[in-house]
C-alpha positions in Angstrom: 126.0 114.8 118.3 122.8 114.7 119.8 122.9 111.0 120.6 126.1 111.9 122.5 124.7 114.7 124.5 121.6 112.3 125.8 124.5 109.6 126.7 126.3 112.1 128.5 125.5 113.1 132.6 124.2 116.1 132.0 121.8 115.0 129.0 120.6 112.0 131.3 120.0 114.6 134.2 118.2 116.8 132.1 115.9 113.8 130.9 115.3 112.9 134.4 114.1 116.2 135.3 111.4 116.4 132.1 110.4 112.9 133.2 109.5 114.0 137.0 108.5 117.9 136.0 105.9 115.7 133.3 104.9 112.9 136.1 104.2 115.9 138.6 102.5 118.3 136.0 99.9 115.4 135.2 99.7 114.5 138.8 99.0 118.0 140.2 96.7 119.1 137.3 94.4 115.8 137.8 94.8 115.7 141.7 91.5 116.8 141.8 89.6 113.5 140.1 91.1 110.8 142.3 89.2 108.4 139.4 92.4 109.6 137.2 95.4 109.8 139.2 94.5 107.5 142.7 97.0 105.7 144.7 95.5 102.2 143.1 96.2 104.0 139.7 99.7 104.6 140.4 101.0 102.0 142.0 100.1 99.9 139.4 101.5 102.4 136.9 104.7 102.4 138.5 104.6 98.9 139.0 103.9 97.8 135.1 105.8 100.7 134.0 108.6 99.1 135.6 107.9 95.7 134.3 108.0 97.4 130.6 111.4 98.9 131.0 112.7 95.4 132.3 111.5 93.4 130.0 112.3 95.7 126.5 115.9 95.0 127.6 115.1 91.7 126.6 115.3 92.1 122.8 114.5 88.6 120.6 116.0 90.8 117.7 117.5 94.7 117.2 117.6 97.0 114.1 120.9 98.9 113.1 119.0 102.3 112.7 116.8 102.1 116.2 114.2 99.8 117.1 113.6 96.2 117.9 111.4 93.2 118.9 111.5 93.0 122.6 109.5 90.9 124.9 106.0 92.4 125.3 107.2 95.6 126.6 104.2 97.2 124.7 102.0 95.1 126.4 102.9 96.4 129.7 102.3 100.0 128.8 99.1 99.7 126.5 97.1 97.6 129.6 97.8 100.4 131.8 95.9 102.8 129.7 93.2 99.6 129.8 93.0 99.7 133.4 92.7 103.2 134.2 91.8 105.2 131.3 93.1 107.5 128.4 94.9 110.1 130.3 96.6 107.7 133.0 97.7 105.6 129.8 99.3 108.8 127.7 101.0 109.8 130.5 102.7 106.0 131.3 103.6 106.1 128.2 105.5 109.3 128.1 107.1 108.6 131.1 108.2 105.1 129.2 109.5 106.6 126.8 111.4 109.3 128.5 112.7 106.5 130.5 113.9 104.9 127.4 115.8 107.9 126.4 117.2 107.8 129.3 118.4 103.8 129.5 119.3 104.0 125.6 119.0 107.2 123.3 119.0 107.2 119.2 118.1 110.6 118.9 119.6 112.8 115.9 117.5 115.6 116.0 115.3 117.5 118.3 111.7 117.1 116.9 112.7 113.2 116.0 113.2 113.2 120.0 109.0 114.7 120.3 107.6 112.0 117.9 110.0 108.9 118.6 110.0 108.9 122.6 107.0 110.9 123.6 104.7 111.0 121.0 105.1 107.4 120.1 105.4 105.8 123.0 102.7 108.2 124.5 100.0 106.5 121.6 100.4 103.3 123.3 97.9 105.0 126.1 95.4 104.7 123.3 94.2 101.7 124.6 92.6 103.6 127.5 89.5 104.2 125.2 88.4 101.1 126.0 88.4 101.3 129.7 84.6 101.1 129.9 84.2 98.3 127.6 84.9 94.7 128.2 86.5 91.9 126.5 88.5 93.8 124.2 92.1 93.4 125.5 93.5 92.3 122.0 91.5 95.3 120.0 93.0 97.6 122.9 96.3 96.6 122.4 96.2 96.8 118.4 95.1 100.3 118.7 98.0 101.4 121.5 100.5 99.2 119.2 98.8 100.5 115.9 99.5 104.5 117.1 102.7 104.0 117.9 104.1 102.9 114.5 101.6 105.7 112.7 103.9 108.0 114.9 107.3 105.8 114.4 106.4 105.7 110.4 106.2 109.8 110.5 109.6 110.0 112.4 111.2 107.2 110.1 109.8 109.3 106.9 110.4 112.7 108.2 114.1 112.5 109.4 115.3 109.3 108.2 114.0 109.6 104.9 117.5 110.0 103.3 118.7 106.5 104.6 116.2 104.4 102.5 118.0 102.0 99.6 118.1 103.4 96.1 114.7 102.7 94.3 113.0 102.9 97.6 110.2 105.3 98.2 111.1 106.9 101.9 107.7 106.7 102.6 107.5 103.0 102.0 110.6 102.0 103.4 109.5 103.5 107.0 106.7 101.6 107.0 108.4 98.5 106.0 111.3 99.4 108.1 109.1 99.9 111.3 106.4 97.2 110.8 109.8 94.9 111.0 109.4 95.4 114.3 106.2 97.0 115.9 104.7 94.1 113.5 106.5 90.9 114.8 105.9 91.9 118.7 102.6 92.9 118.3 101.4 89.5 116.6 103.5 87.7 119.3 101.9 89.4 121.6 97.8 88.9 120.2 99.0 84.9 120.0 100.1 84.8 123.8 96.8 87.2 124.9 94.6 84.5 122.8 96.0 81.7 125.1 92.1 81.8 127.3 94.1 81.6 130.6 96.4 84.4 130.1 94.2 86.5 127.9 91.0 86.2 130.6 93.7 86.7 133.5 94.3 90.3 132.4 90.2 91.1 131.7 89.8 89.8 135.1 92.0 92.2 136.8 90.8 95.0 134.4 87.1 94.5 135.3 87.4 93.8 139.0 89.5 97.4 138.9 86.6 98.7 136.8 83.9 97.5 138.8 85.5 98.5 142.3 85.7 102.2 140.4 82.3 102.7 140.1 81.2 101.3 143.7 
C-alpha cells in the first residue's frame, strides 16, 4: 500500500517537497561557512548527484525484493563527500536517495523508508572523513559503501526478516542478501579506481579542490 502511495502523484509531490525543504534546511543552516555549502560545492553536488541518478538506471543485475548492481552510482555520491567534506556528503546522499524514492519506490513501511532511502544512502557521505587526507580514494569509498549496507542489513533484518528461506537465520540472510549487491558493485568499483589513470584522475581533482580551499 505504501509502495503505491509513493508511485502515486501525490506521494511523488510530497517526496519532492521533503527533498527541497531538506536541500534548503542544510543550505540555510550552513550559509554561514561558505567552506561547507559554496557555489563550487554545489555545482559539483548537483552535477555528480545527477550523474548518480543516471547511471543507477543502468542496472548490470536487479533483486526481486529491492536492490541491485548498478553502474558505479555509489561512486558518484561517496566522492562528493571526498571533495567537500562530511556534511556536504550526508546531505548528497539524502537528497540521492530521496531522489530514488522518487524515480522508483520499494517502500512497505514507514521507518523502512528512514533507514533504506535516507539513512542509507545518507552513509555513503561517510567518505567525507577523509577530506583532509590524501590518497585514500578506495579506503573512502569502502567506508561510504561499507555504511550503507550496515544500514541496508538493519532495514533487511528489521522489516524483512519474515521473507528469509526456512532454516535461514534473518539476520544472516540480510547480510547475504544485501552483500549480493552492495558487495559486487563495490569490488567493481575498487578494480576500475585501481586502474592509476582513473584512480589518480579523481585524487587530482580532489586535491586541487582541497588545496584551492585553503588558499
Amino acid at each position: 500500500m505504501l509502495k503505491q502511495f509513493f508511485l502515486s502523484a501525490t506521494g511523488k509531490s510530497i517526496v519532492v517537497l521533503l527533498v527541497v525543504c531538506a536541500f534548503l534546511f542544510f543550505l540555510f543552516y550552513f550559509k554561514k561557512d561558505k567552506n561547507i555549502f559554496s557555489t563550487k560545492a554545489l555545482t559539483f553536488s548537483a552535477v555528480l548527484i545527477a550523474i548518480g541518478i543516471a547511471v543507477s538506471q543502468i542496472k548490470v543485475f536487479a533483486l526481486p525484493q529491492g536492490g541491485s548492481v548498478t553502474l558505479f552510482s555509489m561512486f558518484f555520491i561517496s566522492y562528493i563527500g571526498y571533495m567537500f567534506g562530511l556534511r556536504v556528503g550526508i546531505v548528497a546522499g539524502i537528497t540521492f536517495g530521496l531522489l530514488k524514492l522518487i524515480i522508483k519506490p520499494d517502500v512497505y513501511y514507514p521507518l523502512q523508508l528512514v533507514f533504506d532511502y535516507i539513512f542509507a544512502f545518507g552513509a555513503l557521505g561517510l567518505s567525507g572523513f577523509f577530506v583532509c587526507k590524501k590518497n585514500t580514494l578506495r579506503t573512502a569509498y569502502i567506508i561510504s559503501a561499507f555504511g550503507r549496507f550496515v544500514f541496508a542489513v538493519f532495514s533487511g533484518y528489521v522489516f524483512f526478516g519474515s521473507y528469509a528461506p526456512k532454516g535461514w537465520n534473518p539476520f544472516i540472510y540480510s547480510l547475504w542478501y544485501n552483500f549480493s549487491y552492495i558487495g559486487p558493485e563495490a569490488v567493481i568499483t575498487l578494480i576500475i579506481l585501481s586502474i592509476p589513470v582513473i584512480g589518480g584522475l579523481f585524487e587530482r581533482l580532489k586535491n586541487m579542490n582541497y588545496l584551492n580551499a585553503n588558499n
